[in-house]
KEMARLO-243757 format. One record per residue (C-alpha): x, y, z. Coordinates in nm, 4 decimals, always signed. Layout:
N
+----------+----------+----------+
!       px !       py !       pz !
+----------+----------+----------+
!        X !        Y !        Z !
...
+----------+----------+----------+
This chain:
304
+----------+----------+----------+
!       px !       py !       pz !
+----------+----------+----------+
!  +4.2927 !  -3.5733 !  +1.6063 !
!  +4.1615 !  -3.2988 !  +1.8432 !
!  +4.2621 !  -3.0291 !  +1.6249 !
!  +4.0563 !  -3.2058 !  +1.3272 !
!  +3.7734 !  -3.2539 !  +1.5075 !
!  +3.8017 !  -2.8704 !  +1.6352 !
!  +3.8676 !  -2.7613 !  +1.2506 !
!  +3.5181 !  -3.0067 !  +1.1383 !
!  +3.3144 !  -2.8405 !  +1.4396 !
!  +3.4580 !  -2.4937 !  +1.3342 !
!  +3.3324 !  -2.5666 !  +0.9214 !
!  +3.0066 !  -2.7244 !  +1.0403 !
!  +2.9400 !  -2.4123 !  +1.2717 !
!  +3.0212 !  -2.1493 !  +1.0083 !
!  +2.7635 !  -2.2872 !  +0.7615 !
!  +2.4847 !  -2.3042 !  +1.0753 !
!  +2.5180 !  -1.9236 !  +1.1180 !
!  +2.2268 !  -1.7092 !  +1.1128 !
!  +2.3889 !  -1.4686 !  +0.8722 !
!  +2.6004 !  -1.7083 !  +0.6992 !
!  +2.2547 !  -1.8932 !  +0.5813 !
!  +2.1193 !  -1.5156 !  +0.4988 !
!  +2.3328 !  -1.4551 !  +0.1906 !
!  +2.3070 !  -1.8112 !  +0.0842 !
!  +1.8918 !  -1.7286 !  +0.0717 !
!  +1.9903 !  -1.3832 !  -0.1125 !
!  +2.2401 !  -1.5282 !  -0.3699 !
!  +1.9312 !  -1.6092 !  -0.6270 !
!  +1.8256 !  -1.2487 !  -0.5711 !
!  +2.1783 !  -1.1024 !  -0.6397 !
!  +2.2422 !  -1.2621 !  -0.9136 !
!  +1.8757 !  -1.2678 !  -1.0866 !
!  +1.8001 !  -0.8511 !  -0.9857 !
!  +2.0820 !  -0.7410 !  -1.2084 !
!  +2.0593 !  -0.9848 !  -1.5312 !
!  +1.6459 !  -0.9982 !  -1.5131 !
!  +1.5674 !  -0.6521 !  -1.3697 !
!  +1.8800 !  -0.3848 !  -1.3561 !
!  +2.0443 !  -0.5069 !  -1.6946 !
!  +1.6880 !  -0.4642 !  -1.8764 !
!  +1.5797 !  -0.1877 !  -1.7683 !
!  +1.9135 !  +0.0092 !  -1.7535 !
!  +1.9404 !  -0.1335 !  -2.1808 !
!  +1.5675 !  +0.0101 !  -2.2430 !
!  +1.6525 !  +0.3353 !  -2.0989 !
!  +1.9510 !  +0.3835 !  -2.3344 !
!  +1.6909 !  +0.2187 !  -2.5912 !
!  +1.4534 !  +0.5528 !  -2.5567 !
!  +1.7086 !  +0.7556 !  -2.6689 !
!  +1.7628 !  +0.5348 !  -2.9935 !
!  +1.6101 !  +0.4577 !  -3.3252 !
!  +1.6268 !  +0.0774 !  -3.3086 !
!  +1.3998 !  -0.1700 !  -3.5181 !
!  +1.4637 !  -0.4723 !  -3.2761 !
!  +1.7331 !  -0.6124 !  -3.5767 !
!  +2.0108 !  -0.3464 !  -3.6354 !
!  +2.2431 !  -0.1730 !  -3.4035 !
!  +1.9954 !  +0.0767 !  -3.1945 !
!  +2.1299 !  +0.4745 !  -3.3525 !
!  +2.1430 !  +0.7176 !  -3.1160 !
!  +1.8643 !  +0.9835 !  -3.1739 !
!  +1.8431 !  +1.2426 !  -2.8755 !
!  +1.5305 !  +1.3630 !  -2.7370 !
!  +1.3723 !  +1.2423 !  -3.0412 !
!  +1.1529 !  +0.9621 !  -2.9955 !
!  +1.0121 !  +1.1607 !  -2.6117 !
!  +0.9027 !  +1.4834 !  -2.8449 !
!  +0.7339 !  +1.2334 !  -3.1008 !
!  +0.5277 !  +1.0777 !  -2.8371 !
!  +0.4835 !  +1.4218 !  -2.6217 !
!  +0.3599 !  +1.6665 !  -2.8876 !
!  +0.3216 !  +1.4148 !  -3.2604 !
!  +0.1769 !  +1.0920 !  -3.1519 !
!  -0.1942 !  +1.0907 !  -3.2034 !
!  -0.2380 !  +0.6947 !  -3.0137 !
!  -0.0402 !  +0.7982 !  -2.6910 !
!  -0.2634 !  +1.0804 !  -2.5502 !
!  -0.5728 !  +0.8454 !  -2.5857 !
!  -0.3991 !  +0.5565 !  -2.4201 !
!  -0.3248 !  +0.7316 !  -2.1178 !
!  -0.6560 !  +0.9106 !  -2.1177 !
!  -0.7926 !  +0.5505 !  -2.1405 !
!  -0.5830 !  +0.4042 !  -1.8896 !
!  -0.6381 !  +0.6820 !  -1.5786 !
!  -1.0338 !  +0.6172 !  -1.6453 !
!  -0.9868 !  +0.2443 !  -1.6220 !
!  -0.8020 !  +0.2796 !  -1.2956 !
!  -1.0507 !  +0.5541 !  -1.1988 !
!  -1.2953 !  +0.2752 !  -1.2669 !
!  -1.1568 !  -0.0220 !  -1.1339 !
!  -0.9584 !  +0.0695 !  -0.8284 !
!  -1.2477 !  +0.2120 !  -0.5926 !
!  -1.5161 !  -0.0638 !  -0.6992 !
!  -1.2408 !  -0.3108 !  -0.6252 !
!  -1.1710 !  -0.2038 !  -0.3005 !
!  -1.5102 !  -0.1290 !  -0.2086 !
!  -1.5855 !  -0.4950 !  -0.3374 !
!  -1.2664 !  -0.6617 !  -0.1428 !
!  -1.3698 !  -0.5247 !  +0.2017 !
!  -1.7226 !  -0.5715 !  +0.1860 !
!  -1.6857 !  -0.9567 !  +0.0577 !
!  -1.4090 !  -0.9428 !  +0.3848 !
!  -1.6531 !  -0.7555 !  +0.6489 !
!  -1.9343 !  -1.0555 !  +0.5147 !
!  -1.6825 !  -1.3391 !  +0.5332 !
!  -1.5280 !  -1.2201 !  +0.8580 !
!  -1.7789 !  -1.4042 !  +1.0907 !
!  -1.7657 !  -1.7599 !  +1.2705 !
!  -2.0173 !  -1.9018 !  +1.0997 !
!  -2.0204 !  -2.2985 !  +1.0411 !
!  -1.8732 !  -2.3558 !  +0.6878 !
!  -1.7816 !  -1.9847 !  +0.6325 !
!  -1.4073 !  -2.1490 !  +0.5058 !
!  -1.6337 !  -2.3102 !  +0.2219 !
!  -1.7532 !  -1.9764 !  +0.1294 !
!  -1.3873 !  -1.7970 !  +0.2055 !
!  -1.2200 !  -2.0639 !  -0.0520 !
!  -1.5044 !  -2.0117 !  -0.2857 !
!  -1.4637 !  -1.6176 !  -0.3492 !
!  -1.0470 !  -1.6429 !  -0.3427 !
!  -1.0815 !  -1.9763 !  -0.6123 !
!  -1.1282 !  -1.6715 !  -0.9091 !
!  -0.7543 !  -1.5297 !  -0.8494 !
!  -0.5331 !  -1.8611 !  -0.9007 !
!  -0.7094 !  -1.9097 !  -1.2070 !
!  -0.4092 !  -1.8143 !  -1.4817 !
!  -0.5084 !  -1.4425 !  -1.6352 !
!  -0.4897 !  -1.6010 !  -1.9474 !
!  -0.7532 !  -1.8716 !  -1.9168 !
!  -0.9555 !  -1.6218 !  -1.7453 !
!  -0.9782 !  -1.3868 !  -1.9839 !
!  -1.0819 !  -1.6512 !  -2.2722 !
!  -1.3369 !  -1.7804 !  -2.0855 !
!  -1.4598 !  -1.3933 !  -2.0334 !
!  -1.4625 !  -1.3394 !  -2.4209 !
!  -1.7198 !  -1.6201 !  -2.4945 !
!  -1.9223 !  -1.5074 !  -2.2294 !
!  -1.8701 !  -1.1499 !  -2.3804 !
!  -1.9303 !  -1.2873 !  -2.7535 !
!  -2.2580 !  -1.0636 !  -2.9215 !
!  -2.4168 !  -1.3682 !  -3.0956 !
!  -2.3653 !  -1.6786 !  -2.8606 !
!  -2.2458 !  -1.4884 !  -2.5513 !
!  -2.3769 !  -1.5932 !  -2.2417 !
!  -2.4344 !  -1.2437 !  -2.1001 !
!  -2.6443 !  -1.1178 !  -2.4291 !
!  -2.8359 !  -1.4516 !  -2.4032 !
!  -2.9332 !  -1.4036 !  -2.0878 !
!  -3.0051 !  -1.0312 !  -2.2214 !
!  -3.2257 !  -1.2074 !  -2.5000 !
!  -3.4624 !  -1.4343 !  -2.2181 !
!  -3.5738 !  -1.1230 !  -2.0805 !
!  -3.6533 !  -0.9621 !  -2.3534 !
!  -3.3942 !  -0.7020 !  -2.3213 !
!  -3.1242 !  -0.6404 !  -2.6749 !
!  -2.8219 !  -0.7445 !  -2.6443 !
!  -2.5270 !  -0.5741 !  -2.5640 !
!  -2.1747 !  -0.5024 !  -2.7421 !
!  -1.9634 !  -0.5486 !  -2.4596 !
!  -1.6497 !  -0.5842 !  -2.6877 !
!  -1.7468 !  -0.3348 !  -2.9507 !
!  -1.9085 !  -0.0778 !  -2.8461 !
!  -1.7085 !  +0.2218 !  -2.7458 !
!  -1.8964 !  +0.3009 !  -2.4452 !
!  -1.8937 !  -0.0328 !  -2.2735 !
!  -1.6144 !  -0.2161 !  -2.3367 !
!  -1.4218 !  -0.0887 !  -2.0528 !
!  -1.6590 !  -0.1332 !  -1.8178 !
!  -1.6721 !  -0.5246 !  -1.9448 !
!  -1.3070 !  -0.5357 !  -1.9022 !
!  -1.3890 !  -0.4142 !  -1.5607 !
!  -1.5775 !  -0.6817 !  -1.4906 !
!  -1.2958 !  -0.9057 !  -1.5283 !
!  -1.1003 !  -0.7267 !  -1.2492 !
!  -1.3852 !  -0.7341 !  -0.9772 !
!  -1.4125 !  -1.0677 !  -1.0565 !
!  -1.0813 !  -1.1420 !  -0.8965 !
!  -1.1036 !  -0.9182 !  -0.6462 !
!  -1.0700 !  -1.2254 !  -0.4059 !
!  -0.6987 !  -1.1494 !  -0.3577 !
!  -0.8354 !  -0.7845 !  -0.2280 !
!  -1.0748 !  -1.0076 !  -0.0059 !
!  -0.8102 !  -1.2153 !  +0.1441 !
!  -0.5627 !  -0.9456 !  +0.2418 !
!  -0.8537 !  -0.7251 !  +0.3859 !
!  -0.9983 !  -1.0415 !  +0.5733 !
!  -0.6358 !  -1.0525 !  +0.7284 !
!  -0.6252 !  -0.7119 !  +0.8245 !
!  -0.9990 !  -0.7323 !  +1.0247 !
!  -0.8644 !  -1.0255 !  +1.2276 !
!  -0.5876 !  -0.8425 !  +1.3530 !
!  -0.8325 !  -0.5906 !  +1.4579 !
!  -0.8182 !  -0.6441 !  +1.8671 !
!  -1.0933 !  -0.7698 !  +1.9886 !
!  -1.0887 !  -0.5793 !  +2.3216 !
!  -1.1465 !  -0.2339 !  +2.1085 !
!  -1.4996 !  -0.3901 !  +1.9787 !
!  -1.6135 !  -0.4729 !  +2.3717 !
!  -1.5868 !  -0.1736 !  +2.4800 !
!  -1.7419 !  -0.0343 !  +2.1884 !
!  -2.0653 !  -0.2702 !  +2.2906 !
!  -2.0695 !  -0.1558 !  +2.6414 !
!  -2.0958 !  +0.2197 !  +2.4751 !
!  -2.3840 !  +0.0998 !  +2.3080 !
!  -2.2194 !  +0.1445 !  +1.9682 !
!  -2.3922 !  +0.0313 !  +1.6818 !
!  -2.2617 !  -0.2252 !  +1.3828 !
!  -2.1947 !  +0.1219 !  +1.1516 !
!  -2.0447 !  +0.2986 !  +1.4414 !
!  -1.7928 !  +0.0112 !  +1.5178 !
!  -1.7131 !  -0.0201 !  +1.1611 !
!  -1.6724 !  +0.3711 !  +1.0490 !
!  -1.4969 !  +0.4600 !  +1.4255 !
!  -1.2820 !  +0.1536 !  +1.4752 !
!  -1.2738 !  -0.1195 !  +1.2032 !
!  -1.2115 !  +0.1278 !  +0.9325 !
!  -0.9395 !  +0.3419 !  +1.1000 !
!  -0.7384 !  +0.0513 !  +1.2075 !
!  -0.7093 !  -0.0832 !  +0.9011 !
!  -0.6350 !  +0.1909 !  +0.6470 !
!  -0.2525 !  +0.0460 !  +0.6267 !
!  -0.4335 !  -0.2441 !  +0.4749 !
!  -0.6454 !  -0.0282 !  +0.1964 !
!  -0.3503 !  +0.1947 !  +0.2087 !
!  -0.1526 !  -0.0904 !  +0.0532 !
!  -0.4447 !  -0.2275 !  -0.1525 !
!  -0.4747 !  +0.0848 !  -0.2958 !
!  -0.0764 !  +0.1319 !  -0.4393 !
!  -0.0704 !  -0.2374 !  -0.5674 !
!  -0.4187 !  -0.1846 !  -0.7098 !
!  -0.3694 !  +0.1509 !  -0.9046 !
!  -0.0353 !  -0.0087 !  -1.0321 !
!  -0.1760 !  -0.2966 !  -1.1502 !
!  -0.4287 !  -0.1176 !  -1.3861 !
!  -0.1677 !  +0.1506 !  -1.4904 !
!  -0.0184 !  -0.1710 !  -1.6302 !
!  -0.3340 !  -0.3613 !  -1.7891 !
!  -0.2045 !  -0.5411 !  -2.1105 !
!  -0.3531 !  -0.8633 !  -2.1168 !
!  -0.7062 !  -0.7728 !  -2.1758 !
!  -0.6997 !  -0.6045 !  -2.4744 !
!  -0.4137 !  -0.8067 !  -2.6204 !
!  -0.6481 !  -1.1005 !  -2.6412 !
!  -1.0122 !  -0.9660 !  -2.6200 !
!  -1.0601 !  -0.6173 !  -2.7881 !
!  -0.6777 !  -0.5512 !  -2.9946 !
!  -0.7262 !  -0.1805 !  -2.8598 !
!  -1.0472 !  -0.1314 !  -3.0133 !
!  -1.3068 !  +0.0135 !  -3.0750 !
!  -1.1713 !  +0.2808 !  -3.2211 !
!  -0.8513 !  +0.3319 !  -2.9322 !
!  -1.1049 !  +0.2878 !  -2.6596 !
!  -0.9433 !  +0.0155 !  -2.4810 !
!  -0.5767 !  +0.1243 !  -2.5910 !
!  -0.4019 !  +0.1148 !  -2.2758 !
!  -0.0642 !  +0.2509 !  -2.2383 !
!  +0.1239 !  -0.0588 !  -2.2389 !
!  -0.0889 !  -0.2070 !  -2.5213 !
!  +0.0376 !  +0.0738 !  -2.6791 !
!  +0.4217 !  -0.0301 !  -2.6071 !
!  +0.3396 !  -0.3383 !  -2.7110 !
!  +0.2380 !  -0.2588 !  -3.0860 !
!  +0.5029 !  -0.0078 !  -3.1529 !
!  +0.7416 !  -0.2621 !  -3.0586 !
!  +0.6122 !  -0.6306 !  -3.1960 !
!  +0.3956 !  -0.4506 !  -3.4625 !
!  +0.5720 !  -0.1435 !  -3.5688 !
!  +0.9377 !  -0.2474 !  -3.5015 !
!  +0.9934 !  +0.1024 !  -3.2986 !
!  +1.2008 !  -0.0597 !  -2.9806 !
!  +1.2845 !  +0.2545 !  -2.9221 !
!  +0.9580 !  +0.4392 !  -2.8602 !
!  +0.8254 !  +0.1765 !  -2.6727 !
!  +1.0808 !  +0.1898 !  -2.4619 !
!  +1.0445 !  +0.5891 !  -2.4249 !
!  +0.6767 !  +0.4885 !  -2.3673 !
!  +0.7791 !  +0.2389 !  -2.1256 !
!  +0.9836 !  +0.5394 !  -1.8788 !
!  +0.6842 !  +0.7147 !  -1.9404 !
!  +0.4969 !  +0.5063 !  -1.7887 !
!  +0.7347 !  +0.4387 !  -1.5257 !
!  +0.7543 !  +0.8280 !  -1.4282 !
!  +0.3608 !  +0.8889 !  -1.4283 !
!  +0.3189 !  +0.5678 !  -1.1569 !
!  +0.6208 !  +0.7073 !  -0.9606 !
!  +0.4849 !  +1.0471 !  -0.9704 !
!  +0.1383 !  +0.9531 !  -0.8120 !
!  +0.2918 !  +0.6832 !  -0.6195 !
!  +0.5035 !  +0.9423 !  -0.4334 !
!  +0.1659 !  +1.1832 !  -0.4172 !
!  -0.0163 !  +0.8876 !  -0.2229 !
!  +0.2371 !  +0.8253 !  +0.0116 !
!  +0.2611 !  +1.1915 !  +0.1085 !
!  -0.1122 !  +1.2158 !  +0.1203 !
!  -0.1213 !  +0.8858 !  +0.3404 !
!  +0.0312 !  +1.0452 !  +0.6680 !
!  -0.3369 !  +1.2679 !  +0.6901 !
!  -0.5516 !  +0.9088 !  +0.6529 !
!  -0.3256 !  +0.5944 !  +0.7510 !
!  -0.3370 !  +0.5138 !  +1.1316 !
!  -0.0242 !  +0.3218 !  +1.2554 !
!  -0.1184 !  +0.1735 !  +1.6029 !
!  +0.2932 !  +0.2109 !  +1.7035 !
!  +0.2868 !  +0.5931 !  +1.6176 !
+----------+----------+----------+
């Protein structure tokens, strides 16, 4: 009976192990990373070196379908001209935006919470719905924007057709959930310590002063990281001109992955998409890697 109870206390003490209880957590992980990221991307890969229509066996075609979109593809050099301006665009105002709304909403102020909830509310709203409800405000005859336009005696406006606007409207969709910035900012202020700030105030240091000397520098990890996941993020804008503009007008809001998109649904070329799609891949890498280096000159970590 002893040795039972021993073997039962031995089973039960096995499962309650730190590590034990580890790879149970990363079993979902293990098996999802290779079927639902590995497997895919590893198949598109060999797919950029095929001539594949998304029904027939993919034939392997060489370097082909890279020197198509390199030096014969009129769309591709547009999208990623496109693209870099609507990062150059969005990713400053966004950050600039995020820390601001955090600086204002980092106070103890009665029913500041109200006001925190209020500005974050914009990013759990699903991209989709979002976006819709954008386009009717966008809409040149019964927009609300151009009506507004229209009370003040002022013409309206083509957000979604003219050439020279439309990515600045799609712009506006991005700083309008730039609550997520907010939150992660508003985390990195609190964790500011406080001490640093009082003795600031006995220097006689003004609001600026605190901000540009102390607030600022102790949180670049923060923008640091705001700045990767943001520049990423509108490397990989889709969604936008999928539903609101279709790439138009005239290529202008033709981002890259748009463009993967069409010569893979529309055009049935699998295979240059996915060559698109590792171009893609490469050009984030590339200035992913560049920031990183670069950050060692502006990111202050307090443990270094």
């Amino acid at each position: 009976m002893k040795e039972k109870t021993k073997e039962k206390q031995k089973g039960k003490s096995f499962w309650k192990r730190e590590g034990v209880q580890g790879y149970l957590f990363m079993i979902p992980t293990l098996i999802g990373f290779p079927l639902l990221c590995a497997y895919p991307m590893l198949y598109s890969l060999y797919c950029a070196f095929c001539d594949w229509d998304g029904y027939n066996d993919p034939v392997f075609a060489g370097l082909k379908n890279f020197k198509y979109i390199l030096t014969l593809d009129p769309v591709f050099p547009k999208s990623v001209a496109v693209t870099f301006i609507y990062a150059l665009i969005n990713v400053p105002v966004s950050l600039i935006l995020g820390l601001a709304l955090a600086v204002l909403l980092n106070k103890q102020l009665k029913g500041i919470k109200f006001f925190r909830v209020l500005y974050y509310l914009p990013t759990i709203v699903p991209s989709v719905a979002a976006i819709i409800l954008w386009q009717f405000m966008f809409k040149s005859d019964t927009g609300l924007l151009n009506g507004m336009l229209r009370q003040i005696g002022l013409p309206a406006v083509g957000w979604l057709t003219d050439e020279k606007v439309v990515l600045l409207s799609l712009s506006l969709i991005k700083w309008w959930g730039v609550g997520g910035m907010m939150i992660i900012f508003l985390s990195g202020l609190q964790s500011v310590p406080v001490d640093v700030y009082e003795a600031a105030d006995l220097d006689g240091a003004s609001g600026w002063q605190k901000f540009k000397s102390i607030t600022l520098p102790m949180i670049t990890p923060i923008v640091f990281l705001q700045l990767i996941t943001g520049l990423i993020g509108c490397m990989q804008s889709f969604a936008e001109a999928q539903i609101m503009t279709g790439g138009g007008p005239n290529y202008a809001s033709h981002f890259i992955n748009y463009d993967i998109y069409t010569n893979a649904f529309s055009n049935n070329k699998f295979g240059r998409a996915s060559a698109e799609a590792w171009i893609l891949f490469l050009i984030i890498m590339v200035f992913t890697v560049i920031i990183f280096r670069k950050s060692e000159q502006y990111v202050y970590y307090e443990n270094e």
